[in-house]
LUMZAKOL-875547 format. One line per field, with one value per residue (C-alpha): residue number from 1; x, y, z; chain. Coordinates in steps of 0.001 Angstrom, whole numbers, plus 524288, in hexadecimal, padded with zeros to 5 digits. Example, Ala and Ser with C-alpha at 12.3 -4.5 7.8 and 13.67 -1.06 7.14 Angstrom:
<pts>
num	(1	2)
X	(8300C	83566)
Y	(7EE6C	7FBDC)
Z	(81E78	81BE4)
cadena	(A	A)
</pts>
This chain:
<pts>
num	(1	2	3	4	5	6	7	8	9	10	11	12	13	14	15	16	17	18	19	20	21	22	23	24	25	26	27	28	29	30	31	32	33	34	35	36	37	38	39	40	41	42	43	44	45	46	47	48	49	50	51	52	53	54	55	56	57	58	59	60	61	62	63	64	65	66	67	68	69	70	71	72	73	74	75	76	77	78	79	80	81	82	83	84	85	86	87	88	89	90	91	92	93	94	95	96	97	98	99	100	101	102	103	104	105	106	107	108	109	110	111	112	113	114	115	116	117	118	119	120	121	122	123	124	125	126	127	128	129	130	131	132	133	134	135	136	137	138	139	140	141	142	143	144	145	146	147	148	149	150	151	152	153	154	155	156	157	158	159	160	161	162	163	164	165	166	167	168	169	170	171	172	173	174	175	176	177	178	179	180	181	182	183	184	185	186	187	188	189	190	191	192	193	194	195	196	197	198	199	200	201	202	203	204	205	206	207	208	209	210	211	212	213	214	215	216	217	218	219)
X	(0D140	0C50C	0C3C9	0B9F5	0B3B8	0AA18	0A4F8	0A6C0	0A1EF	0995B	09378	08BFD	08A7B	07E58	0792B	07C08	0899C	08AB1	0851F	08F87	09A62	09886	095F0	0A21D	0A8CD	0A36E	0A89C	0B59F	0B677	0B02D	0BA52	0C0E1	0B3DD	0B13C	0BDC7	0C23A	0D24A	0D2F5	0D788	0D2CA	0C7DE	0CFD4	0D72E	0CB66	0C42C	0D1EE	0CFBA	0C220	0C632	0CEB2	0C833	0BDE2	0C6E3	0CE48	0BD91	0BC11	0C880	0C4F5	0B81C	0BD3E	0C7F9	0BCB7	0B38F	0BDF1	0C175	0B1C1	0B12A	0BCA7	0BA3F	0AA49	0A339	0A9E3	0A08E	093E2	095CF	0965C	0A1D7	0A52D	0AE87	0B72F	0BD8A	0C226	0B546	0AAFA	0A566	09D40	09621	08F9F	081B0	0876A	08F21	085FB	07E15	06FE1	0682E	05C70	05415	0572A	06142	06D35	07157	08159	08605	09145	0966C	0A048	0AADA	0AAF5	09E35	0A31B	0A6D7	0ACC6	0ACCC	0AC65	0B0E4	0A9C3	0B2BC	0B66C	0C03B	0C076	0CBF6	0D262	0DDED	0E72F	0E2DB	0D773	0CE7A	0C7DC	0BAB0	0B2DD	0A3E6	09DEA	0A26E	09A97	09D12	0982C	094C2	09071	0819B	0805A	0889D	0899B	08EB8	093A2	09576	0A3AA	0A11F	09CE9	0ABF8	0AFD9	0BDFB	0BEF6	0B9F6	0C5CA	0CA9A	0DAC4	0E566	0E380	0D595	0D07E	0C53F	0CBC1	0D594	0CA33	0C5C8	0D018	0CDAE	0C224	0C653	0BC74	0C074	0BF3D	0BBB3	0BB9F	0B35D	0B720	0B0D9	0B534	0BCE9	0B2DA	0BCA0	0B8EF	0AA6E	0AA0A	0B0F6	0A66B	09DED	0A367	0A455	0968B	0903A	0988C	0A3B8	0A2D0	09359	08A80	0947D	0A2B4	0999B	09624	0A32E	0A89C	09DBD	0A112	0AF8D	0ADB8	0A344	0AB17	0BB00	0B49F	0AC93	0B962	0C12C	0B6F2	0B4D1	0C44B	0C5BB	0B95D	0BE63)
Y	(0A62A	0A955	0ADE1	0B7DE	0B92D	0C28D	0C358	0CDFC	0DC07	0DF00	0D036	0D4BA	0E508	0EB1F	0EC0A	0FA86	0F814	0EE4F	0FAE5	1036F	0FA9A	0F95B	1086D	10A12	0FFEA	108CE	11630	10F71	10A0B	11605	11D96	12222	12744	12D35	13526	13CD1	13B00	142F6	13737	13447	12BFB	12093	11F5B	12070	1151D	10C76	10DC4	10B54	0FD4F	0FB93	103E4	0FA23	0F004	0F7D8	0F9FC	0EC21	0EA1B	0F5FA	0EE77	0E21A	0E7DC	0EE9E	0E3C1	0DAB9	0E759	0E860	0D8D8	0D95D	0E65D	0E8F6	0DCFF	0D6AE	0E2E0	0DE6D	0D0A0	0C3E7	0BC17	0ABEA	0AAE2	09E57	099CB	08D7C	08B3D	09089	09747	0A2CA	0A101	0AF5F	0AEE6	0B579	0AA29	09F9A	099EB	09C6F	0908F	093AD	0A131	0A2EE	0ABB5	0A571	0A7A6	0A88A	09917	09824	08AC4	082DE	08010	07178	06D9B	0713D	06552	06A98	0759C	075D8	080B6	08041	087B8	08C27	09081	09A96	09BD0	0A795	0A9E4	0A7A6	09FC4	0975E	09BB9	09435	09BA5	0966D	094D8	08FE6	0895B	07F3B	07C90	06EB8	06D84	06025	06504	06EB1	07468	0812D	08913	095C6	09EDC	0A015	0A9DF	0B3CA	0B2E9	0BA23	0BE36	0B31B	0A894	0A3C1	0967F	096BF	09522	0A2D2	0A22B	0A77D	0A016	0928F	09764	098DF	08AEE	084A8	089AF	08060	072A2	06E1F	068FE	07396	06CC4	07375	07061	075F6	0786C	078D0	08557	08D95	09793	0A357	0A0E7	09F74	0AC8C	0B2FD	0AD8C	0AE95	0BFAC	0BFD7	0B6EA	0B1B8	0B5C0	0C451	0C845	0D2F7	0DE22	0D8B4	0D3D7	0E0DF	0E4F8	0DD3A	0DE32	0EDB5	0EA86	0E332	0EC19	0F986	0F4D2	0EE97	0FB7D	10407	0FA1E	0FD09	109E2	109DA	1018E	10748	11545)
Z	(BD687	BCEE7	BC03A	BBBC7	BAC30	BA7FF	B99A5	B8F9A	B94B4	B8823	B89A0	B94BA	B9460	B9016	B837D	B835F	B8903	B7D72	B7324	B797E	B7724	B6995	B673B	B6DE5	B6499	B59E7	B5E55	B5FC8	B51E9	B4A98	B5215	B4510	B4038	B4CE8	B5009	B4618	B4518	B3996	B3399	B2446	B23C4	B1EB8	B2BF3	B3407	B2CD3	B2CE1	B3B97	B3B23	B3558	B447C	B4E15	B508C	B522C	B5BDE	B62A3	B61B9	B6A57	B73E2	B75F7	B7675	B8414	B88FD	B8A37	B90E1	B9993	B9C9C	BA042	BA78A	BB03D	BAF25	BAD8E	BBC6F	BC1A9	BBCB4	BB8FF	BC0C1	BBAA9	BB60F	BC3A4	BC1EF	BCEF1	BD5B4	BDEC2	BD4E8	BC7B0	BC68E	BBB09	BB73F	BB052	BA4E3	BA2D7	BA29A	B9669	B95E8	B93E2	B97DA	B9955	BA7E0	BACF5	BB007	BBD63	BC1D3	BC6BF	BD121	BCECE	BD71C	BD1A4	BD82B	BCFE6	BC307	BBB66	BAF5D	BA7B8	B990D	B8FA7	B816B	B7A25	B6C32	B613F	B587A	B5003	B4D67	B4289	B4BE6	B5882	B5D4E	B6836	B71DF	B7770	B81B2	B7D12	B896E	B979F	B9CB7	BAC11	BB088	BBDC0	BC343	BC0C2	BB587	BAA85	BAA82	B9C9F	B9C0C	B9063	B8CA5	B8276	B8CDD	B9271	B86A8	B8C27	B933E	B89EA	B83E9	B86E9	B862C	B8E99	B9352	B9699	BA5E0	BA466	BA226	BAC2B	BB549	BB366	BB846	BC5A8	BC5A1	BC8DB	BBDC6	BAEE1	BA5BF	B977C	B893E	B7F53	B71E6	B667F	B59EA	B5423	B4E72	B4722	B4175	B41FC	B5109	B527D	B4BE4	B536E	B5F89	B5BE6	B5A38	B6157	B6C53	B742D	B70B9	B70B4	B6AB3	B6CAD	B67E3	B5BE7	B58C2	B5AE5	B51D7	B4699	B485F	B46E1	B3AE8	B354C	B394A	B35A8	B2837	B24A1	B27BE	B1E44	B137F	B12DE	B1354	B0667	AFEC3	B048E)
cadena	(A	A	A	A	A	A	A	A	A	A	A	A	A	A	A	A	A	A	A	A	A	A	A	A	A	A	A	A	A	A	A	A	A	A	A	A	A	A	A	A	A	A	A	A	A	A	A	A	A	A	A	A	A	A	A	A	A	A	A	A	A	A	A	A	A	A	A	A	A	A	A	A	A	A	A	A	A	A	A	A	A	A	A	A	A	A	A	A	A	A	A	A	A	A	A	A	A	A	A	A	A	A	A	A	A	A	A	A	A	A	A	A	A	A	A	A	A	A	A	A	A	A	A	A	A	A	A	A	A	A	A	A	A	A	A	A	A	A	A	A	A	A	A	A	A	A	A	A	A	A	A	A	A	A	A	A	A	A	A	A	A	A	A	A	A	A	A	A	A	A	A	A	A	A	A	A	A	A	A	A	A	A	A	A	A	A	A	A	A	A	A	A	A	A	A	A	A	A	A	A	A	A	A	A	A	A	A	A	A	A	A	A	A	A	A	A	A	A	A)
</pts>
């Protein structure tokens, strides 16, 4: 039994893959403006205020449908099995300028492996995320970027990745930090988990639904 995990499709597409996305995240939300319903103006900028929410969520299926379906074609995955790990360039932190190569490693040498995780607290439930792995072997550590395992990066009950651990006959540690709240969210949108193209997503979200709400109340 071996497990499979790719990162998020529009982490590693093309910048003009990345530009195509977003323009097509922008046709969807102006949709109102763009078809003409024969609707009153009012209605068409009330649904301006939802239609990019409703983008944002088409974008959001896609790229898990993309990760799940394309990216096995063209990209080498982190394989998790009883004998060995594949451990995928992509995945590995650069430390220094040279090009990281892929690493096979047996799963006999590995000591321990150690999950640096951390919460962010949402009205209703805490999340644990996975920041980084760290896989000690009897003669190097080897860290891994968790944020890159953007669908598969939570650490719960329900988690493949933890599920995938315990086919190694290894301890698997966590190390938590402290709950970061509502300022680590933000920070994991625009700089972490979710990358250059759900941050513009969701600056054109907030920019778009708030603009429609305004011109609504000063109509």
């Amino acid at each position: 039994m071996q497990y499979d995990f790719y990162p998020s499709f529009y982490q590693h597409c093309g910048r003009k893959t990345q530009l195509l996305v977003i323009v097509i995240f922008l046709l969807l939300s102006f949709l109102p403006l763009i078809v003409n319903f024969g609707w009153p103006k009012q209605i068409n900028y009330v649904l301006l205020i939802f239609t990019p929410m409703l983008a944002l969520v088409i974008a959001v299926f896609a790229d898990f449908l993309l990760s799940r379906y394309l990216l096995p074609r063209y990209l080498k995955p982190f394989r998790i099995n009883a004998s060995q790990l594949f451990i995928p360039k992509w995945l590995i932190y650069k430390r220094e300028q040279s090009e990281q190569k892929d690493l096979i490693i047996d799963a006999e040498i590995i000591r321990r492996i150690i999950l640096h995780t951390y919460q962010v607290k949402n009205r209703h439930s805490v999340d644990n995320f996975i920041d980084a792995i760290c896989i000690k072997t009897w003669t190097q550590d080897i860290y891994l970027d968790g944020k890159k395992l953007m669908f598969n990066g939570v650490a719960n009950e329900k988690s493949k990745l933890l599920e995938a651990f315990k086919l190694l006959a290894c301890e698997t540690l966590f190390e938590h930090k402290n709950n970061y709240g509502d300022a680590r969210l933000l920070y994991t949108v625009f700089q972490g988990r979710h990358r250059t193209v759900y941050t513009a997503m969701y600056l054109l979200m907030f920019v778009i639904a708030l603009g429609s709400f305004l011109t609504l109340v000063l109509w």
